[in-house]
C-alpha positions in Angstrom: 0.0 0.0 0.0 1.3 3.4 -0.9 2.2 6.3 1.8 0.3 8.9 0.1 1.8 11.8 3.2 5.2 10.3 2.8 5.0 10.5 -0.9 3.4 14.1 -0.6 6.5 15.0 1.8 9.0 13.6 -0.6 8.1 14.6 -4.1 6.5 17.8 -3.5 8.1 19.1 -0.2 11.5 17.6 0.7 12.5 17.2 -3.5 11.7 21.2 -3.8 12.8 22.7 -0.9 15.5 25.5 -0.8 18.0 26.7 1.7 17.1 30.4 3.6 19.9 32.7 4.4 19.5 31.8 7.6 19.4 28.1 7.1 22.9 28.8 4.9 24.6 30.8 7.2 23.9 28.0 10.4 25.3 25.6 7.4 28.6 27.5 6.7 29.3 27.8 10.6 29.2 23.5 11.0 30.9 23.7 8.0 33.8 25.8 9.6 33.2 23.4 13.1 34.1 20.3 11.0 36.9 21.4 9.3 38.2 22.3 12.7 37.5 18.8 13.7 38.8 16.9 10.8 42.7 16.6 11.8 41.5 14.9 15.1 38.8 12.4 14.0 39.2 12.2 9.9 37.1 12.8 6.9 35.5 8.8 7.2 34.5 9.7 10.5 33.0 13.0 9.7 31.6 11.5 6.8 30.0 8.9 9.1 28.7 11.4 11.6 26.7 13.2 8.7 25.1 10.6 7.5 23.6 9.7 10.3 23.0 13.2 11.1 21.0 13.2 8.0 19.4 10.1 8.1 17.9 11.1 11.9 17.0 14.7 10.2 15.2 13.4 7.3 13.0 11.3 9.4 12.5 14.0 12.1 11.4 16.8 9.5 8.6 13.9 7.8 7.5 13.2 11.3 6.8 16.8 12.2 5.4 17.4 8.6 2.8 13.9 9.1 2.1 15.6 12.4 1.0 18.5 10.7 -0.4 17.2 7.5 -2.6 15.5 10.2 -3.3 18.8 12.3 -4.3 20.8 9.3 -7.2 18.0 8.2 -8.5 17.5 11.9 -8.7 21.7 11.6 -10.4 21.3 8.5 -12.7 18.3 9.7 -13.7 20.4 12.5 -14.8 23.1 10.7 -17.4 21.0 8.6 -18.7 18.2 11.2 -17.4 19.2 14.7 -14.8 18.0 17.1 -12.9 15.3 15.6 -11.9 12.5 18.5 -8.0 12.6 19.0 -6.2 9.4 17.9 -4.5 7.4 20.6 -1.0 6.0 19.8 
């Protein structure tokens, strides 16, 4: 069976999203860090250490963006029958 929020959050939002200034300017300033930490741990570390890195911020950003796909309809449900029920976890 197919995700439909997951492929909503991966072909329309994660494939087309764009850096801010800000968002490039925090990027620039771990860039400088890990330079700094290169000579004492090595690039295959570093290299390691951002892939998980990415890995864990990939799946936090599509958690947060189900979480609010899910928000946004329960708003919208509620404003055409009433109080939706919470789901339980």
């Amino acid at each position: 069976m197919t995700n439909i929020l997951k492929s909503l959050y991966e072909e329309r939002f994660y494939a087309n999203w764009q850096a801010t200034p800000e968002y490039q300017e925090l990027a620039d300033k771990e860039g400088e860090l890990w330079e700094q930490v290169k000579p004492l741990i090595g690039q295959k570390m570093i290299d390691q250490i951002m892939s998980s890195q990415s890995d864990l911020s990939y799946h936090t950003n599509y958690e947060w963006f189900r979480e609010g796909f899910r928000l946004g309809a329960s708003l919208i449900l509620e404003l055409y029958i009433g109080p939706v029920a919470a789901k339980s976890d």
